[in-house]
C-alpha positions in Angstrom: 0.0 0.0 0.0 3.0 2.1 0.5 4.4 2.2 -2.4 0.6 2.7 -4.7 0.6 5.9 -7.0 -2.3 8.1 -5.9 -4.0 9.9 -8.6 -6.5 12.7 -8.0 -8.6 11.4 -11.5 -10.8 9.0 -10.9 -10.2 6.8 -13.6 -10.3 3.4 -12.2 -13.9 3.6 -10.8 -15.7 1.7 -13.5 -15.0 -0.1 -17.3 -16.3 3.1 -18.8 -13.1 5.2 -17.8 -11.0 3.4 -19.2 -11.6 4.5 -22.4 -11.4 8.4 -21.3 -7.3 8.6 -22.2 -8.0 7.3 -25.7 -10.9 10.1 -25.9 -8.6 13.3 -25.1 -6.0 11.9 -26.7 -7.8 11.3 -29.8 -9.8 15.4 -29.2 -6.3 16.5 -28.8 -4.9 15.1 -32.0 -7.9 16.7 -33.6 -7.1 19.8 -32.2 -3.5 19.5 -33.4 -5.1 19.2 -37.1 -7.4 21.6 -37.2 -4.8 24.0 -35.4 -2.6 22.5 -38.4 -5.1 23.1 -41.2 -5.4 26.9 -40.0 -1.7 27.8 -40.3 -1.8 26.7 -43.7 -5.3 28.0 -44.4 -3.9 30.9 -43.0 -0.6 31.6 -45.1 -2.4 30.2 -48.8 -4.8 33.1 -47.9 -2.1 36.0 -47.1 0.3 34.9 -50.2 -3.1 34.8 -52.6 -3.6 38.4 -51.0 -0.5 39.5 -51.6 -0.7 38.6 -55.2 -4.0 40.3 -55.8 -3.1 43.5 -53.6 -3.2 46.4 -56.1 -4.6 44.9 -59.4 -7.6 46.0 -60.6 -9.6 44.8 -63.5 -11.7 47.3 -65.6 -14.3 45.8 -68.0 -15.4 47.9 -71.1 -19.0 47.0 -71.3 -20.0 46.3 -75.3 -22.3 49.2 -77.0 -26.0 49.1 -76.4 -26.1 49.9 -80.5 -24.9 47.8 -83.4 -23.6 51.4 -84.5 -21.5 50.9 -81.8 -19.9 47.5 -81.8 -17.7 48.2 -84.5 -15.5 51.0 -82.4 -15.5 48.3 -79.5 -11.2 48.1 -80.2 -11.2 51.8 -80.0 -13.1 52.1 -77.1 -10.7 49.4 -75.5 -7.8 51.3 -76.8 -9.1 54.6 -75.1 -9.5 53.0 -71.6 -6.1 51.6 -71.8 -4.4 54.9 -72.7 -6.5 56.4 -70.1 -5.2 54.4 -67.5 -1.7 54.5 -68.6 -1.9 58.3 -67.9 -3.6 58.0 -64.6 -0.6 58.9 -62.2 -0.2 55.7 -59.6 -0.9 53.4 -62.3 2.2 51.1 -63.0 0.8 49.5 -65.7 -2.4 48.6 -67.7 -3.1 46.4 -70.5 -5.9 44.9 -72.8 -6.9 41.1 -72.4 -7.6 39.5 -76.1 -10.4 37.5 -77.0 -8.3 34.0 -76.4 -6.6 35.5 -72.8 -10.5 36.2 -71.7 -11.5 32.8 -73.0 -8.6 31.2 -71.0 -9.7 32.7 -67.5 -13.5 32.0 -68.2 -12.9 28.7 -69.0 -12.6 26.9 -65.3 -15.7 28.6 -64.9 -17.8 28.2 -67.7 -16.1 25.1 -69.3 -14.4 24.4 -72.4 -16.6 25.2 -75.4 -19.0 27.5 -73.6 -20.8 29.9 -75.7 -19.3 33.3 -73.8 -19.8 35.4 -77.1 -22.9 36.8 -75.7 -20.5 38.1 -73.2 
């Protein structure tokens, strides 16, 4: 009796407490991962905000007219120059028709009718 370790947690008292360890260890693991998954949650979030900080995209909507539609590349043209001489703007540039495709794509999927656009 002496020599007996003495443990303030009761977990000798019935067959049900034994299994009490193999619950916090298994909530503590859990915590662990999800503590894990935040830290990287975390830093995928801050570098895709660092790449997006200070771009800006400007959309030329298409003439109302078909008068209109035919100037559309001029109209383009006129926003990019416009831009270009804004002071604070490094740089500015026109998306073609393929580039705009290519980023509407894992959206829309390939062979979607984006002409109506």
């Amino acid at each position: 009796m002496f020599w007996r370790r003495h443990s303030d947690l009761p977990l000798r008292g019935d067959a049900s407490s034994r299994f009490l360890p193999w619950i916090v260890a298994v909530m503590v693991f859990l915590a662990v991962l999800a503590v894990a998954g935040l830290l990287a949650a975390q830093e995928v979030v801050g570098r895709w905000q660092w790449a997006l900080s200070g771009t800006l995209t400007v959309q030329v909507p298409p003439p109302v007219d078909a008068a209109g539609a035919t100037n559309m590349e001029d109209r383009i043209g006129k926003a990019v120059e416009l831009l270009r001489r804004t002071p604070g703007v490094a740089s500015s540039e026109a998306l073609s028709e393929a580039e705009t495709r290519a980023l509407l794509e894992p959206w829309l999927g390939a062979g979607a009718a984006i002409d109506g656009l």
